[in-house]
C-alpha positions in Angstrom: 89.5 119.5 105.6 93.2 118.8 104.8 92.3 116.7 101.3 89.2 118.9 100.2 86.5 116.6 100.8 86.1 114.4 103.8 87.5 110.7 103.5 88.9 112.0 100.2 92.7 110.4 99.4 92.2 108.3 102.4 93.5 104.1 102.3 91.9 102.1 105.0 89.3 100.1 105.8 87.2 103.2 106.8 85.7 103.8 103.8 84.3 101.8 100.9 86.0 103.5 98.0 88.8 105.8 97.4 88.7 108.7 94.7 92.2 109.4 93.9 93.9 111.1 91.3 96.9 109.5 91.8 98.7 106.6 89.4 102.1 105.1 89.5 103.1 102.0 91.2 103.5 103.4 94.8 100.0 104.6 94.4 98.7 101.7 93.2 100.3 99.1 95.0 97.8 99.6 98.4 94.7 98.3 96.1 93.7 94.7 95.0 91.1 96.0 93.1 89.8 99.0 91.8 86.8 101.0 89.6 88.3 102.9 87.4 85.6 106.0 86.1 86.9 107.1 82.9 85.9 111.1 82.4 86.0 112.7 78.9 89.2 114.1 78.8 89.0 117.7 78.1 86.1 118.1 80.6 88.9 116.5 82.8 91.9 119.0 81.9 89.7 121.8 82.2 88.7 121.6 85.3 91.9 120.6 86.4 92.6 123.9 85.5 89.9 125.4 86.9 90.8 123.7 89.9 94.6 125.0 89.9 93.6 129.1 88.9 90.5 129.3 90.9 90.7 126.4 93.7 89.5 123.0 94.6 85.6 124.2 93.9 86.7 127.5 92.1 86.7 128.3 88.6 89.4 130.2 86.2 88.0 133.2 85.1 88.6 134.3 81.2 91.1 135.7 81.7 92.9 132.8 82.9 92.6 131.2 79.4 93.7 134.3 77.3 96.6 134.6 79.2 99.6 135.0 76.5 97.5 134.4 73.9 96.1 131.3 75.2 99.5 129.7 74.8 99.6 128.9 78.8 96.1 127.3 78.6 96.9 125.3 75.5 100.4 124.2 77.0 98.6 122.8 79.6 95.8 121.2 78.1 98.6 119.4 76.1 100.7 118.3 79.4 97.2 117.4 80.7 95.9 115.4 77.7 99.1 113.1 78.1 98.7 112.6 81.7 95.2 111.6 81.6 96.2 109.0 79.0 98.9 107.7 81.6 97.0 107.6 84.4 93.8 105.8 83.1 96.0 103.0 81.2 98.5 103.1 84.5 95.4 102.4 86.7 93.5 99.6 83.8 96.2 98.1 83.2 97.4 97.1 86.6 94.2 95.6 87.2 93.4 93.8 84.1 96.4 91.8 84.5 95.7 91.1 87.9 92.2 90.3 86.9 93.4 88.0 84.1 96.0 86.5 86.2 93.4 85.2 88.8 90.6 84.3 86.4 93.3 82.0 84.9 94.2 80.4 88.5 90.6 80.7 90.0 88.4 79.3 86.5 85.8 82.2 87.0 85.0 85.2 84.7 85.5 87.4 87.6 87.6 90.6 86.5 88.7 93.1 89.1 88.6 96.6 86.7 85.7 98.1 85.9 85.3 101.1 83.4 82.7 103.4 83.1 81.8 106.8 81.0 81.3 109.2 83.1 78.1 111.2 82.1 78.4 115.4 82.6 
């Protein structure tokens, strides 16, 4: 499996959802509508982490995170912790102003963004 997991990172209309960990406006731009599944964000960082030192299903051992003192893990978690704000607001934003744009054309309620807690 090139991606990981099968259909993951895939746009067409052979699945029904994409999981994607991707934001920006080329990444974006494919969708007219999207769920957006907020995760608690230091569950989030660390397994990104995990994912980087120990692969996509691996895990970083202890080691990982003493490393210098901990000053590589906490450098990351930092980057990380900025990211994850940019990519949720990159990915809500897009579509709440799409959503508000057609509810103000079309007269419904309808919004095309929906955000959910993810539970652990």
């Amino acid at each position: 499996m090139k991606n990981g997991f099968p259909g993951e990172s895939l746009c067409s209309g052979a699945v029904a959802a994409v999981k994607t960990h991707e934001y920006g406006p080329e990444a974006i731009a494919p969708f007219d509508r999207a769920v957006l599944l907020v995760r608690e964000p230091f569950a989030s960082i660390q397994a990104e982490f995990n994912r980087r030192s120990g692969g996509h299903v691996g895990h970083a051992s202890a080691d990982k995170y003493r490393r210098d003192g901990g000053a590589k893990w906490r450098a990351f978690a930092r980057a990380k912790a900025e990211e994850w704000a940019r990519m949720n607001m990159a990915w809500h934003d897009a579509f709440v102003e799409k959503g508000e744009s057609s509810s103000s054309n079309n007269n419904n309620n309808d919004n095309n963004s929906t955000a959910a807690p993810s539970s652990r």
